[in-house]
C-alpha positions, 0 to 999 in steps of 0.5 A: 104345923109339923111334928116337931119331937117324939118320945114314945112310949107311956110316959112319952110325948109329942111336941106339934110345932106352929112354924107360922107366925100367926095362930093356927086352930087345931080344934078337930085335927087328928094325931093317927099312931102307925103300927106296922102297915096301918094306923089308929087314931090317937086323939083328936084336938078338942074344938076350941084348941089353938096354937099361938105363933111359933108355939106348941102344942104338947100330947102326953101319954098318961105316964108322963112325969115332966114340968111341962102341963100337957094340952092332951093326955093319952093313954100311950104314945104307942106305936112306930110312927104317927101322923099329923091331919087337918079338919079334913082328915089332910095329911099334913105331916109324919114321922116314921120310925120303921121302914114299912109305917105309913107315918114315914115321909121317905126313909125312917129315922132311927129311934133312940134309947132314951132321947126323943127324936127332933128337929132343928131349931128351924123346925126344918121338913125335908120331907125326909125323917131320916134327914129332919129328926135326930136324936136329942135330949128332951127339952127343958121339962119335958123329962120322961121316967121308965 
């Protein structure tokens, strides 16, 4: 699972991606929201939630005015970063937007007016937000207002 795209905010979202071909269950896994040097969580996945392979997993916040129907609404997708863990409480992936967020893996990437931030096609982690996420228009649905 990786964090595929982010636009923050109230009327934001987040897209988790299952870069395996076989159905991932993210039932008691944990999205933590980073702000400056800590982190809170955001939500917790509902037991019983699964991802089909190469399928997603999409978290609004409670302003998100898009086609695509939420698996998880929130009241905001705040902060300057998030965090993606297992059952375990594992780290499994970050994103970061500020240079001092937990949430980062390595340098920053750089926040964009009203685009979100994505990877590839590939769902390509270097482990490197600078590197893996660019700025891009939302995918087809997913159309946040202000």
């Amino acid at each position: 699972m990786k964090i595929d795209e982010l636009l923050p905010g109230p009327a934001g979202f987040v897209v988790l991606h299952n870069t395996s071909p076989d159905p991932v269950h993210l039932g008691g896994w944990s999205i933590r929201s980073c702000s400056g040097t800590g982190s809170t969580e955001l939500a917790v996945v509902p037991v019983g939630s699964f991802v089909p392979g190469d399928g997603d997993y999409v978290v609004t916040g409670g302003g998100f005015a898009g086609s695509v129907e939420a698996h998880l609404v929130v009241d905001s997708v705040a902060g300057n970063g998030l965090m993606l863990l297992d059952q375990s409480r594992k780290r499994v992936d970050g994103l970061g937007f500020a240079p001092d967020t937990p949430c980062r893996e390595n340098r920053a990437a750089r926040l964009c007016d009203h685009l979100s931030l994505g990877r590839d096609e590939n769902s390509t982690d270097t482990d490197d937000n600078l590197s893996d996420f660019t700025c891009q228009a939302p995918r087809p649905g997913i159309t946040p207002t202000e």
